[in-house]
mmCIF file of the N, C-alpha and C atoms, coordinates in Angstrom:
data_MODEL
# 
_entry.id   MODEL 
# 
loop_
_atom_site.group_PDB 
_atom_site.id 
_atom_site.type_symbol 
_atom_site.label_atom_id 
_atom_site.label_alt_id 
_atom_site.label_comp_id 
_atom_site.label_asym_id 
_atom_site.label_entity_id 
_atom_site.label_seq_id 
_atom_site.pdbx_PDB_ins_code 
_atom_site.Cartn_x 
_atom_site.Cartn_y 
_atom_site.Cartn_z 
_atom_site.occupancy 
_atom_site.B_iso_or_equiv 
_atom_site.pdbx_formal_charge 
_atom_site.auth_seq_id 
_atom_site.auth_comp_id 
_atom_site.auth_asym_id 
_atom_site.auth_atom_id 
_atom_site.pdbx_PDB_model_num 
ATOM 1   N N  . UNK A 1 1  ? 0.253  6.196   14.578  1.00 0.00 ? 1  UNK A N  1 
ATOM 2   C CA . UNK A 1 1  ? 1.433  7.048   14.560  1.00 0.00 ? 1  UNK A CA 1 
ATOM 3   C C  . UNK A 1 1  ? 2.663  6.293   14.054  1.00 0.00 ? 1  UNK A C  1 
ATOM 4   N N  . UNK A 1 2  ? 2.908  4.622   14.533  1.00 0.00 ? 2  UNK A N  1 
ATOM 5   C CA . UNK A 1 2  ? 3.831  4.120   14.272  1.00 0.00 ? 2  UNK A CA 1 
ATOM 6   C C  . UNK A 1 2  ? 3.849  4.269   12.648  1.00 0.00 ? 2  UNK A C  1 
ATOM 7   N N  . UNK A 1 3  ? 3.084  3.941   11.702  1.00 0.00 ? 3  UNK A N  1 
ATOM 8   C CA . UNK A 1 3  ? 2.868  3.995   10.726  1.00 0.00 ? 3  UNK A CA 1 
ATOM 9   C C  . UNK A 1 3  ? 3.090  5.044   9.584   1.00 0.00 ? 3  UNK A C  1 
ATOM 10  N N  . UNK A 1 4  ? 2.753  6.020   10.573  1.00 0.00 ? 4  UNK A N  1 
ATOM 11  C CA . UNK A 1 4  ? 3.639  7.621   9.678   1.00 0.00 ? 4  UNK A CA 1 
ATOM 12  C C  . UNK A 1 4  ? 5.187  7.278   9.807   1.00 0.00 ? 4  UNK A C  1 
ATOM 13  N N  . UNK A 1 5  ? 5.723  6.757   10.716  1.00 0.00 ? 5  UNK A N  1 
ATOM 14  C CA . UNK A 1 5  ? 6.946  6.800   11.025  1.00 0.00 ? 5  UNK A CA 1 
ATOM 15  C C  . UNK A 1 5  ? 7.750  5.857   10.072  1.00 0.00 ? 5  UNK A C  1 
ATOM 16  N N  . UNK A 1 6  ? 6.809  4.749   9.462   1.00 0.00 ? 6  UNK A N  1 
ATOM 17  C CA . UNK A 1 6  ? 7.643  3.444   8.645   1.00 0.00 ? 6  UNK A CA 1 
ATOM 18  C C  . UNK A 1 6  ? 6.936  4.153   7.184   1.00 0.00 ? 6  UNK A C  1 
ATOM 19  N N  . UNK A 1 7  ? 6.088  5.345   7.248   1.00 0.00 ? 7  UNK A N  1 
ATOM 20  C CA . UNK A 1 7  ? 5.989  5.613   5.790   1.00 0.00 ? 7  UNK A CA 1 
ATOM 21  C C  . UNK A 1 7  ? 6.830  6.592   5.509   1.00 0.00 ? 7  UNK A C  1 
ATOM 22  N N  . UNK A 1 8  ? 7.458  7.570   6.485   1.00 0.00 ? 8  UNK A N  1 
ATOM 23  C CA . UNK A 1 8  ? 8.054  8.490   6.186   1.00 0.00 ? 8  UNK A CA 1 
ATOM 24  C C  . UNK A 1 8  ? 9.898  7.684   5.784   1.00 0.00 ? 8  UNK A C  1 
ATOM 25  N N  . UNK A 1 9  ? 10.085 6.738   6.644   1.00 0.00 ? 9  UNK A N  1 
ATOM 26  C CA . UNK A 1 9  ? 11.043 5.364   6.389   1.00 0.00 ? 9  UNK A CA 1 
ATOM 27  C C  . UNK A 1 9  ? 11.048 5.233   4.798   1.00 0.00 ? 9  UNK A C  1 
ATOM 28  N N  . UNK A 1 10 ? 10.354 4.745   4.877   1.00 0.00 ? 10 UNK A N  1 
ATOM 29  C CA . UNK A 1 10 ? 9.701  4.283   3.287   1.00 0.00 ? 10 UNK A CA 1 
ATOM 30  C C  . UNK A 1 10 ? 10.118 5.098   2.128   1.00 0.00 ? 10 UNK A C  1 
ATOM 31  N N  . UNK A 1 11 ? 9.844  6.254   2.157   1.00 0.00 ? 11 UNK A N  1 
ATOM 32  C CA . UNK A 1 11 ? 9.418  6.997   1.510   1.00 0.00 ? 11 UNK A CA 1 
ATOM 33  C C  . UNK A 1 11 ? 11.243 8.180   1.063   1.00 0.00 ? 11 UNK A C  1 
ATOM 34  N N  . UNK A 1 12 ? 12.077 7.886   2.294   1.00 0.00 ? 12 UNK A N  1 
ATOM 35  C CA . UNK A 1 12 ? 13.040 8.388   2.454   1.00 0.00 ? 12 UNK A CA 1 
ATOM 36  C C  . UNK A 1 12 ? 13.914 7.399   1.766   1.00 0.00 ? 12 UNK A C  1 
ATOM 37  N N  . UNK A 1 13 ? 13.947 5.762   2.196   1.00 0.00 ? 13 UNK A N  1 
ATOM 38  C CA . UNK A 1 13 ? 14.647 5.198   1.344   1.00 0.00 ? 13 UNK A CA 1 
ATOM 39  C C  . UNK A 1 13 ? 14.452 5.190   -0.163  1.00 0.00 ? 13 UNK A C  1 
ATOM 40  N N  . UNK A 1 14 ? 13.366 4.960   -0.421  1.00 0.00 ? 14 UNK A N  1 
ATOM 41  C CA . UNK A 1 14 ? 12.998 5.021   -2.098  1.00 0.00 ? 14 UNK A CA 1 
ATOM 42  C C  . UNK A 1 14 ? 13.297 5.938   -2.700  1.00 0.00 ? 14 UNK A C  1 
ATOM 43  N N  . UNK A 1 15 ? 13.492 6.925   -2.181  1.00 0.00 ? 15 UNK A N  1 
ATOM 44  C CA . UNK A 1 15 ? 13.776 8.582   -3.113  1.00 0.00 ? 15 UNK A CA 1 
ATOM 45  C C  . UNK A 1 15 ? 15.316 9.131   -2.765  1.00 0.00 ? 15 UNK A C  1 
ATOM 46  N N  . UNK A 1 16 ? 16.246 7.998   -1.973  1.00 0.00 ? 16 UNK A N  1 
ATOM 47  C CA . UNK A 1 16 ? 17.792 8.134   -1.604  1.00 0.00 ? 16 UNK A CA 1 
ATOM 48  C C  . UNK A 1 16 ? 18.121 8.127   -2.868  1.00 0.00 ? 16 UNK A C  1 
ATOM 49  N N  . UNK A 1 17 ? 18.265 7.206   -3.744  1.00 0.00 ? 17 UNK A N  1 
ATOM 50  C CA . UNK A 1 17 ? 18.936 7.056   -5.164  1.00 0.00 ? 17 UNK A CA 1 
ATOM 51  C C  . UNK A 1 17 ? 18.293 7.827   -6.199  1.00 0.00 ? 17 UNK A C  1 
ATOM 52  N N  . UNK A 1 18 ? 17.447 8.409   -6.020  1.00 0.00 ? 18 UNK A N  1 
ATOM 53  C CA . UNK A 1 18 ? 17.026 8.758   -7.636  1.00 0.00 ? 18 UNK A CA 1 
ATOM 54  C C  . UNK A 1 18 ? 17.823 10.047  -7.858  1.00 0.00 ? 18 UNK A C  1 
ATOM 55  N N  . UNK A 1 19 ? 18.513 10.906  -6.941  1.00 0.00 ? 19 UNK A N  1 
ATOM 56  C CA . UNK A 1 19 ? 19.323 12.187  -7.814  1.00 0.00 ? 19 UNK A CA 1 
ATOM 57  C C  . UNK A 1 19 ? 20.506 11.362  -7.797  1.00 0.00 ? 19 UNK A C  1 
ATOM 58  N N  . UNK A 1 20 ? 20.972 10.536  -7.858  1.00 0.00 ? 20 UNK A N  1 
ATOM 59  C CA . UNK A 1 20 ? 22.380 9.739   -8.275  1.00 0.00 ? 20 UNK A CA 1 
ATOM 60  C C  . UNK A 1 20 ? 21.994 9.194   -9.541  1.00 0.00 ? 20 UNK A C  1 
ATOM 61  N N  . UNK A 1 21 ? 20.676 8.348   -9.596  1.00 0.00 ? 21 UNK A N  1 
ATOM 62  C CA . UNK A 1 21 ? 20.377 8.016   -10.779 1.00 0.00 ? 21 UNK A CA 1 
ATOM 63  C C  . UNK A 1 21 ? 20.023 8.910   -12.139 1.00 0.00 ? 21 UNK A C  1 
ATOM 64  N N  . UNK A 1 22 ? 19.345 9.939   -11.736 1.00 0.00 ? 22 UNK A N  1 
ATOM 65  C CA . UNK A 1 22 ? 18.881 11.295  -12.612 1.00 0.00 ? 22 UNK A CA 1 
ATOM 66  C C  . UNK A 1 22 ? 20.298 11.629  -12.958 1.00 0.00 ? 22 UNK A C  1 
ATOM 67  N N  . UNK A 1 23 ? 20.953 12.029  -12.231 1.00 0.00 ? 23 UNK A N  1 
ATOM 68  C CA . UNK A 1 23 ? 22.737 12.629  -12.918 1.00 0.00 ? 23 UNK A CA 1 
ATOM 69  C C  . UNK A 1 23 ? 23.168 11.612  -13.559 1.00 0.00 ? 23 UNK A C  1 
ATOM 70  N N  . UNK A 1 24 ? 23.412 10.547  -13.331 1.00 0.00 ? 24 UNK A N  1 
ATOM 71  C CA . UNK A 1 24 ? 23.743 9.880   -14.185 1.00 0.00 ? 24 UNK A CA 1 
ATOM 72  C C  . UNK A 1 24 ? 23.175 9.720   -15.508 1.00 0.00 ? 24 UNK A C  1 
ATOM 73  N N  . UNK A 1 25 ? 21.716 9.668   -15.541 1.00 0.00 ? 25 UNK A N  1 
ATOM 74  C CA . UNK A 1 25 ? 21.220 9.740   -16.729 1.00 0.00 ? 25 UNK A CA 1 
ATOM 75  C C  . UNK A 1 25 ? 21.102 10.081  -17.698 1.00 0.00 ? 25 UNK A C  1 
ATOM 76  N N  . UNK A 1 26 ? 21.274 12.086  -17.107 1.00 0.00 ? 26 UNK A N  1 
ATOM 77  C CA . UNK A 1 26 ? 21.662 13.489  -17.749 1.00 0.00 ? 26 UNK A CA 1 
ATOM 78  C C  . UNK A 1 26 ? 23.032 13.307  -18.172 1.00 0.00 ? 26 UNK A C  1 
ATOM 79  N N  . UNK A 1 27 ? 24.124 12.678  -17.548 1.00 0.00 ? 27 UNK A N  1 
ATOM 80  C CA . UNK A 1 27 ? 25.244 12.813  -17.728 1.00 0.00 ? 27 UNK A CA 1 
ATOM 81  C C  . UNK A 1 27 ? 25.662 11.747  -18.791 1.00 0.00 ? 27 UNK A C  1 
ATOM 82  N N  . UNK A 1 28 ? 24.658 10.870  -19.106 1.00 0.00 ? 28 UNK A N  1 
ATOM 83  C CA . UNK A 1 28 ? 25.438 9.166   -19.249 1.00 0.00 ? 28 UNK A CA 1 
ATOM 84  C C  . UNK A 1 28 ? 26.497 9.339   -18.639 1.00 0.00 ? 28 UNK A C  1 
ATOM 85  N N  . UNK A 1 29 ? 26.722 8.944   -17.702 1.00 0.00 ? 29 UNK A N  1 
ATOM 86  C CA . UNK A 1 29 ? 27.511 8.755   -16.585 1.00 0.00 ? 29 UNK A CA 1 
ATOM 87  C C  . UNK A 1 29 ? 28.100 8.646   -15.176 1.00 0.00 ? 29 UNK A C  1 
ATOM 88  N N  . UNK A 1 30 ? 28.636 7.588   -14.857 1.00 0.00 ? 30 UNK A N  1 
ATOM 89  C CA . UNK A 1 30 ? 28.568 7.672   -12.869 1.00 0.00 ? 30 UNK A CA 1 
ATOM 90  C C  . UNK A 1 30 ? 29.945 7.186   -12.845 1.00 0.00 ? 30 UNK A C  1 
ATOM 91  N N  . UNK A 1 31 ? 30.777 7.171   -11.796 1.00 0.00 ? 31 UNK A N  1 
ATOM 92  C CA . UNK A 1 31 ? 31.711 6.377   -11.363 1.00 0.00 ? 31 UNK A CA 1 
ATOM 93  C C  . UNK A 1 31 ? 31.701 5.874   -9.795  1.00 0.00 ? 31 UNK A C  1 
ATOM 94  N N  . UNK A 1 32 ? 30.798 4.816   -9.771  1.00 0.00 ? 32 UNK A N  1 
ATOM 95  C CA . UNK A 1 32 ? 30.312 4.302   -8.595  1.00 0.00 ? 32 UNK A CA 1 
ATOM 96  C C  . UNK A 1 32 ? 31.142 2.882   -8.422  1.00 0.00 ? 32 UNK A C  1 
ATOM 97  N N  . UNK A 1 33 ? 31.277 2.490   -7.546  1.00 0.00 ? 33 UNK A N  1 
ATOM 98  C CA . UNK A 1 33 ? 32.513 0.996   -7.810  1.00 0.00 ? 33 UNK A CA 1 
ATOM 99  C C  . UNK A 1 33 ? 31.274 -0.129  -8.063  1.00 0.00 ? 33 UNK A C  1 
ATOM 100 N N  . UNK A 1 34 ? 31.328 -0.571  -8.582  1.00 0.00 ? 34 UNK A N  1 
ATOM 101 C CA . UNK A 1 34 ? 30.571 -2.087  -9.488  1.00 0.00 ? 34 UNK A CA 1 
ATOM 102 C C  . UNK A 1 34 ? 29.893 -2.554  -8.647  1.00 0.00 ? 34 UNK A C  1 
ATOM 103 N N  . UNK A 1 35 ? 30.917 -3.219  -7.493  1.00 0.00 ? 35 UNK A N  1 
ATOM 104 C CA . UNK A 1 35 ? 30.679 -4.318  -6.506  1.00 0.00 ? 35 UNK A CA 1 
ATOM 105 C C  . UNK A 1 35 ? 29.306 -3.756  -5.643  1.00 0.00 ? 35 UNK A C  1 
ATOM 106 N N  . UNK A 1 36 ? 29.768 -2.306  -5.737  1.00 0.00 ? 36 UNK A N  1 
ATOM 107 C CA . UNK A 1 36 ? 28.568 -1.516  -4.753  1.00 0.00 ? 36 UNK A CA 1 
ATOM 108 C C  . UNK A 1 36 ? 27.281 -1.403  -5.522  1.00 0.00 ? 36 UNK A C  1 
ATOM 109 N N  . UNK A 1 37 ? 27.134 -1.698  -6.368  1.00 0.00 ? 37 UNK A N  1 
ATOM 110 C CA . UNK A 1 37 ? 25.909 -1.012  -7.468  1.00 0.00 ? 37 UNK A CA 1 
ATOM 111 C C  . UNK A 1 37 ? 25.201 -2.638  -7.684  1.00 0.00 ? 37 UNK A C  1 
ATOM 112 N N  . UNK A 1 38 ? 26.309 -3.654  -7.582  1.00 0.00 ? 38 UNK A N  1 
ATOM 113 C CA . UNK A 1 38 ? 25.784 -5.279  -7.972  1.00 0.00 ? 38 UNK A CA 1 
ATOM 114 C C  . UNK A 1 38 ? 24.724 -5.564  -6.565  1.00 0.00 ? 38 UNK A C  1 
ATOM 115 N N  . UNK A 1 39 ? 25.592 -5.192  -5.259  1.00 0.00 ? 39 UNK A N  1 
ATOM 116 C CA . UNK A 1 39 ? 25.348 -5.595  -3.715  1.00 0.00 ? 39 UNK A CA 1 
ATOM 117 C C  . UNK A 1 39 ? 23.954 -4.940  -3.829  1.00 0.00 ? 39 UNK A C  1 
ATOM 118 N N  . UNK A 1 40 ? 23.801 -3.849  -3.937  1.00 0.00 ? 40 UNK A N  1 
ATOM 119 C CA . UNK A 1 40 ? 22.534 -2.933  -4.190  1.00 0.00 ? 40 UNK A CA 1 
ATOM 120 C C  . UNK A 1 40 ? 21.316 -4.127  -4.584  1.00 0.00 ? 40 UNK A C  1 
ATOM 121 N N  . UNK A 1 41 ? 21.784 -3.966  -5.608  1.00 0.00 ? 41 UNK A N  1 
ATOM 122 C CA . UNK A 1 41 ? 20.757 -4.538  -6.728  1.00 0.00 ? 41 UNK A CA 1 
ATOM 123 C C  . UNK A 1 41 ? 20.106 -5.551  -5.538  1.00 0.00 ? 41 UNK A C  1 
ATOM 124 N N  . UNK A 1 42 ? 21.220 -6.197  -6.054  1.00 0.00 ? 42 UNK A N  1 
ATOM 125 C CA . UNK A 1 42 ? 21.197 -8.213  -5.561  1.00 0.00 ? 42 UNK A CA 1 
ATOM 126 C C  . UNK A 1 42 ? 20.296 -7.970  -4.323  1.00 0.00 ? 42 UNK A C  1 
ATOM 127 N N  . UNK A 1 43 ? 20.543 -7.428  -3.218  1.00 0.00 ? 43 UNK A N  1 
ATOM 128 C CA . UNK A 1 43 ? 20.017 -6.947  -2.063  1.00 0.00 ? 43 UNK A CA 1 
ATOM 129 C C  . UNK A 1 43 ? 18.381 -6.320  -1.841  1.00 0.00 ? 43 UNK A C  1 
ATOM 130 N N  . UNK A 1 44 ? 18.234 -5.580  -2.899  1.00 0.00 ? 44 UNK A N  1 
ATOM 131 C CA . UNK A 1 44 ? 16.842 -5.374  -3.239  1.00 0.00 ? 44 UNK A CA 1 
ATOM 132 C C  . UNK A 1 44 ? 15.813 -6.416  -4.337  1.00 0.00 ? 44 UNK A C  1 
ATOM 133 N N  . UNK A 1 45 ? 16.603 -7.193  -4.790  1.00 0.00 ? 45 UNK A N  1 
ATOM 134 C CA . UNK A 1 45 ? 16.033 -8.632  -5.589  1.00 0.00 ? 45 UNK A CA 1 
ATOM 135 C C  . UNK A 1 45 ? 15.595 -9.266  -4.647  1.00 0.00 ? 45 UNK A C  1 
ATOM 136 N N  . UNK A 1 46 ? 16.665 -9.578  -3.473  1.00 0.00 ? 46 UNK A N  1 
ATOM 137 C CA . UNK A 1 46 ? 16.284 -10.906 -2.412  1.00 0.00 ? 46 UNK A CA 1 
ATOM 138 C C  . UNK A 1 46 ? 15.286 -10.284 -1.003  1.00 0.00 ? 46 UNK A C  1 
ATOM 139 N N  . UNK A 1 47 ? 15.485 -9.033  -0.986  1.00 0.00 ? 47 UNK A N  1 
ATOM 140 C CA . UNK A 1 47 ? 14.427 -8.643  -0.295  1.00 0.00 ? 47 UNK A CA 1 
ATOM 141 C C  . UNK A 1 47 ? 13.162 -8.628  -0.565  1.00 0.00 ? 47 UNK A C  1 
ATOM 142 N N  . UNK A 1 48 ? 12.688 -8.853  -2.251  1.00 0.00 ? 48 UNK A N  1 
ATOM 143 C CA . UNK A 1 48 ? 11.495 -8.175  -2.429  1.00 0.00 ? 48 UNK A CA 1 
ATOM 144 C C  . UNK A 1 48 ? 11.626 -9.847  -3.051  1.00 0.00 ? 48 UNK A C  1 
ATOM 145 N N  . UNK A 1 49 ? 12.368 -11.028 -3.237  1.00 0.00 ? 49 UNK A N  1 
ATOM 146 C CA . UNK A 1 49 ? 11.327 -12.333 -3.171  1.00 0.00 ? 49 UNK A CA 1 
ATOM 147 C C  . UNK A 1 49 ? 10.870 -12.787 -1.463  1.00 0.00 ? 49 UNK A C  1 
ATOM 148 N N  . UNK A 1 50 ? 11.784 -11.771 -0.574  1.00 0.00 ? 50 UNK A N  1 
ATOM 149 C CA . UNK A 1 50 ? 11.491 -12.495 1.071   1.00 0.00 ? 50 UNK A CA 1 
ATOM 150 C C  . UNK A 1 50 ? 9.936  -11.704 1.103   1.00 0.00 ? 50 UNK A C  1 
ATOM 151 N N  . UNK A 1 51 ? 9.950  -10.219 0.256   1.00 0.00 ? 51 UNK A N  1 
ATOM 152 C CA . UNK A 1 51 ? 8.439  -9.870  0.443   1.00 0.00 ? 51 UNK A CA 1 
ATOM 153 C C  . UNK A 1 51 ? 7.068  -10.417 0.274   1.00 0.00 ? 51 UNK A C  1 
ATOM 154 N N  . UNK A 1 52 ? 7.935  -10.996 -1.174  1.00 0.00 ? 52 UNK A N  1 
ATOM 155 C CA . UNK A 1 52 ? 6.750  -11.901 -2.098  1.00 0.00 ? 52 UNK A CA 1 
ATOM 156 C C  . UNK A 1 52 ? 5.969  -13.345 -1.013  1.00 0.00 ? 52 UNK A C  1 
ATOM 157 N N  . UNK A 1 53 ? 6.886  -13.742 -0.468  1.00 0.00 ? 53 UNK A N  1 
ATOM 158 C CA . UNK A 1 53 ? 6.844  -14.880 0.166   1.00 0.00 ? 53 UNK A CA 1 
ATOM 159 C C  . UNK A 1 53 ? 6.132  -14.880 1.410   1.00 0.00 ? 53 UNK A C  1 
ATOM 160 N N  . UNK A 1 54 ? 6.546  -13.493 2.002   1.00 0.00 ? 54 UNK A N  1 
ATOM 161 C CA . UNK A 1 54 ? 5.883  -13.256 3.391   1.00 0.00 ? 54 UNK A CA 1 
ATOM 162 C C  . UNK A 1 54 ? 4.787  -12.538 3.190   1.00 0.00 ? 54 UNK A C  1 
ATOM 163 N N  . UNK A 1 55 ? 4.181  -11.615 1.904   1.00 0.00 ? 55 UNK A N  1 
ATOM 164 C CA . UNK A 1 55 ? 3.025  -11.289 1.390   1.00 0.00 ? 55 UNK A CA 1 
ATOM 165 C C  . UNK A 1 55 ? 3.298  -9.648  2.138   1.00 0.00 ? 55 UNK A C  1 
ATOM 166 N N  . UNK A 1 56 ? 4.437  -9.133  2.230   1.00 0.00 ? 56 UNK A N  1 
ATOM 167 C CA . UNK A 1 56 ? 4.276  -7.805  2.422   1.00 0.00 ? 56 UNK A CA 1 
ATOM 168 C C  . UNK A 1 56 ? 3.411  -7.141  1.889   1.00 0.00 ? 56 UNK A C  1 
ATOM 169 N N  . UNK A 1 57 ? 2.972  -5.752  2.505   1.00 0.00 ? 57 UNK A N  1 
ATOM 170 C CA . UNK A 1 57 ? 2.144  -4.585  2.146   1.00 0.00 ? 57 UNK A CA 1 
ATOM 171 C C  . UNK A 1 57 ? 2.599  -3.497  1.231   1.00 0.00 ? 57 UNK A C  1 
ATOM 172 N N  . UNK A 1 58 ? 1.998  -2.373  0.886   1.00 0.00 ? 58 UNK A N  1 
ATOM 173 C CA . UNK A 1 58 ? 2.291  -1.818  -0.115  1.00 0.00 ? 58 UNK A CA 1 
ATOM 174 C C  . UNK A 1 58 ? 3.797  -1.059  0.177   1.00 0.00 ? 58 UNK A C  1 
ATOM 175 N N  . UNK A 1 59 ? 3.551  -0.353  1.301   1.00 0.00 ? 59 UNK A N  1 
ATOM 176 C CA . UNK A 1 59 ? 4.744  0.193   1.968   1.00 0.00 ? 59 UNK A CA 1 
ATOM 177 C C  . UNK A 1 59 ? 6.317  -0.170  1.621   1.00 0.00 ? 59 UNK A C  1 
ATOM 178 N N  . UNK A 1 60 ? 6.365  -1.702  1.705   1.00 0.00 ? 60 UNK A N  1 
ATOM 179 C CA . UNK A 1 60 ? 7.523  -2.123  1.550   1.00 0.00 ? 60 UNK A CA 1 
ATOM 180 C C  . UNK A 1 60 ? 7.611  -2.129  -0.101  1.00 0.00 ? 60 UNK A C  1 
ATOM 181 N N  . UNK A 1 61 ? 6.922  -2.442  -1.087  1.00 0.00 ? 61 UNK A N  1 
ATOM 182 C CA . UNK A 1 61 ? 6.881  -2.197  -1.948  1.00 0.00 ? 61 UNK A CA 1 
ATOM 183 C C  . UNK A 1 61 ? 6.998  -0.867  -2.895  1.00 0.00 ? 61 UNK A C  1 
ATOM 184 N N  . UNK A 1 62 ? 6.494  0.136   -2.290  1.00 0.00 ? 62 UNK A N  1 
ATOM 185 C CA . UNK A 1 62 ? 7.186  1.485   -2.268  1.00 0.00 ? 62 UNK A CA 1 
ATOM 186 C C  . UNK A 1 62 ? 8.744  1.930   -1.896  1.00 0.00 ? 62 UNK A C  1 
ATOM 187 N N  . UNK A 1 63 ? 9.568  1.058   -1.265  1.00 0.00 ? 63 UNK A N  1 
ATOM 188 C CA . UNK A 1 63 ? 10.797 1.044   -0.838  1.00 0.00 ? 63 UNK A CA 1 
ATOM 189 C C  . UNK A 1 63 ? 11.411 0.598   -2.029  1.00 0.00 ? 63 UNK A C  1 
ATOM 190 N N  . UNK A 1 64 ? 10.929 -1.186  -2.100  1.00 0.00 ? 64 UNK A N  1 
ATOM 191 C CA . UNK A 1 64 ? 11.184 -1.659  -3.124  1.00 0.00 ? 64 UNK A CA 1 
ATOM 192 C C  . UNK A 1 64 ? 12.112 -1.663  -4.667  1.00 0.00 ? 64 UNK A C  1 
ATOM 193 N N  . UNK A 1 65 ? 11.199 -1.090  -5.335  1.00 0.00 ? 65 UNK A N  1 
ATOM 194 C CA . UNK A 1 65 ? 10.530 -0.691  -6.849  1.00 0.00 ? 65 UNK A CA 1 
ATOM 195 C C  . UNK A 1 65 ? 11.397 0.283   -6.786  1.00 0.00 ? 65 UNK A C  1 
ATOM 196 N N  . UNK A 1 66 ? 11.244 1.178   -6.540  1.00 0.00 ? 66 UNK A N  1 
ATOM 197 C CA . UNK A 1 66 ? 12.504 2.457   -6.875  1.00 0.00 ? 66 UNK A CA 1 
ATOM 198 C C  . UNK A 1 66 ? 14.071 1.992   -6.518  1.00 0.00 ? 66 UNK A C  1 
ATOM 199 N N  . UNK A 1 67 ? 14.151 1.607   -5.153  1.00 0.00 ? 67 UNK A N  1 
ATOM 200 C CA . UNK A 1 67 ? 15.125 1.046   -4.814  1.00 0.00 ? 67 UNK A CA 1 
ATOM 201 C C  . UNK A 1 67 ? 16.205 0.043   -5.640  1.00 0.00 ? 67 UNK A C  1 
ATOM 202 N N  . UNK A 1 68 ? 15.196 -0.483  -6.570  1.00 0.00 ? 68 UNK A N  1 
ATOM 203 C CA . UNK A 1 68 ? 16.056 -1.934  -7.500  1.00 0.00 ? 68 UNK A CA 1 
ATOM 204 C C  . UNK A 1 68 ? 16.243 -0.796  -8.896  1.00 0.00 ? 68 UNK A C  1 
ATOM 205 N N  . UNK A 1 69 ? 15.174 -0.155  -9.159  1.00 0.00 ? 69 UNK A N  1 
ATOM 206 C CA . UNK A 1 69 ? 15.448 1.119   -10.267 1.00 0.00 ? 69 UNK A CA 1 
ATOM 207 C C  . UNK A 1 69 ? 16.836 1.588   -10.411 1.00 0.00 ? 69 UNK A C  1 
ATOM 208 N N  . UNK A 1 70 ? 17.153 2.202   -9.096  1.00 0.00 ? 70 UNK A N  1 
ATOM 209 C CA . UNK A 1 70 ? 17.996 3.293   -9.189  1.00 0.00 ? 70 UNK A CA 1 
ATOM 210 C C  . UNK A 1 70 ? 19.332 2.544   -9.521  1.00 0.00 ? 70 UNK A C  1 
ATOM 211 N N  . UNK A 1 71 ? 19.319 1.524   -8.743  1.00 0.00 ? 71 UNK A N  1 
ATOM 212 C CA . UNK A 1 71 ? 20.799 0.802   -8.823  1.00 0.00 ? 71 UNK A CA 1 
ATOM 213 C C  . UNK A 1 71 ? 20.981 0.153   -10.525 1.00 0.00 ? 71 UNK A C  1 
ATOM 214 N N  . UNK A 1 72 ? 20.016 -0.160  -11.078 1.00 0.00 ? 72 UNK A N  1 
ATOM 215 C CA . UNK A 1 72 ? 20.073 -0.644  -12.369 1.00 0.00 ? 72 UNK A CA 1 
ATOM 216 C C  . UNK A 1 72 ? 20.453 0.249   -13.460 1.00 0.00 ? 72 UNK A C  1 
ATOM 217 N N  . UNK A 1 73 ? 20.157 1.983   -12.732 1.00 0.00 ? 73 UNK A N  1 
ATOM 218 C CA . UNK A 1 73 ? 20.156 2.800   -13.812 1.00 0.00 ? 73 UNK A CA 1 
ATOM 219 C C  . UNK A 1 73 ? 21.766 3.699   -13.897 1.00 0.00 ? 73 UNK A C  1 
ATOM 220 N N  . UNK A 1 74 ? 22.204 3.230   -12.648 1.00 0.00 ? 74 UNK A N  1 
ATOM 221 C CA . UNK A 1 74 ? 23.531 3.619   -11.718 1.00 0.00 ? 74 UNK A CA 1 
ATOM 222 C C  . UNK A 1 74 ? 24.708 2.735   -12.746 1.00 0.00 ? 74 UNK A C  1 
ATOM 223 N N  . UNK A 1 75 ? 24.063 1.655   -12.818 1.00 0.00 ? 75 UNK A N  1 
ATOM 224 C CA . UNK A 1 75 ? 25.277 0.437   -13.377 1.00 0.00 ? 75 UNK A CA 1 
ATOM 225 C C  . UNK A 1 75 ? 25.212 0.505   -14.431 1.00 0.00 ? 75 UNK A C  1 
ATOM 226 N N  . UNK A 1 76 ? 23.863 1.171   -15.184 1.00 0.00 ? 76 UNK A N  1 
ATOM 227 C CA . UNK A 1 76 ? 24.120 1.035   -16.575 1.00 0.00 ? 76 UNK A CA 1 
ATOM 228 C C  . UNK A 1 76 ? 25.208 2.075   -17.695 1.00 0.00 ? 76 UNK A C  1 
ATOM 229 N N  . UNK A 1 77 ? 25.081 3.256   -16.893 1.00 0.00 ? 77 UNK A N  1 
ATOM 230 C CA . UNK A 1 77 ? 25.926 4.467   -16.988 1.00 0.00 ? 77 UNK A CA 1 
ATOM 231 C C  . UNK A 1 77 ? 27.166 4.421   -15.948 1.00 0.00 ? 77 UNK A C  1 
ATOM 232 N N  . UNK A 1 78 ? 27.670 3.490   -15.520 1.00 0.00 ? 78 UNK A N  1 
ATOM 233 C CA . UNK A 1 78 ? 28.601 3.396   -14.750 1.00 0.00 ? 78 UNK A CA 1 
ATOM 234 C C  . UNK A 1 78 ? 29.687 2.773   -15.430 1.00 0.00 ? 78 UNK A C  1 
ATOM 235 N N  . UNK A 1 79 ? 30.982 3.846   -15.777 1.00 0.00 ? 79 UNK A N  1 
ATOM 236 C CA . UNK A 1 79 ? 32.150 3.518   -16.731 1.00 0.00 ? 79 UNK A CA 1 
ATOM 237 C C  . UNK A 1 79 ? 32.930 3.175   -16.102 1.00 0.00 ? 79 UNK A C  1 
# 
């Protein structure tokens, strides 16, 4: 049961950014403040070498991967 509970986790963080990222995409354009879109990033880089290291499971990797996506796609369309 615990396990539905860290996939439904999972599954909620990874799919937070993608309609911020999708509008932006459609739009070329966001106005998100920098610092917030860098912290993002940076934050999902150093989490997923603490994953690499500690040999996380797929789960966290599903968080992951979208997670470092969205913020990259946020900053790139971000004027």
């Amino acid at each position: 049961m615990i396990e539905l509970v860290g996939l439904a986790g999972s599954v909620c963080f990874a799919v937070s950014g993608v309609p911020a990222a999708y509008t932006a995409f459609r739009n070329r354009s966001c106005s998100y403040p920098r610092a917030f879109l860098i912290l993002w990033a940076a934050g999902e880089i150093m989490c997923s070498i603490y994953a690499l290291h500690k040999g996380a499971d797929t789960l966290f990797w599903f968080n992951y991967v979208p997670n470092f996506l969205c913020p990259c796609v946020l900053v790139r369309y971000n004027k």
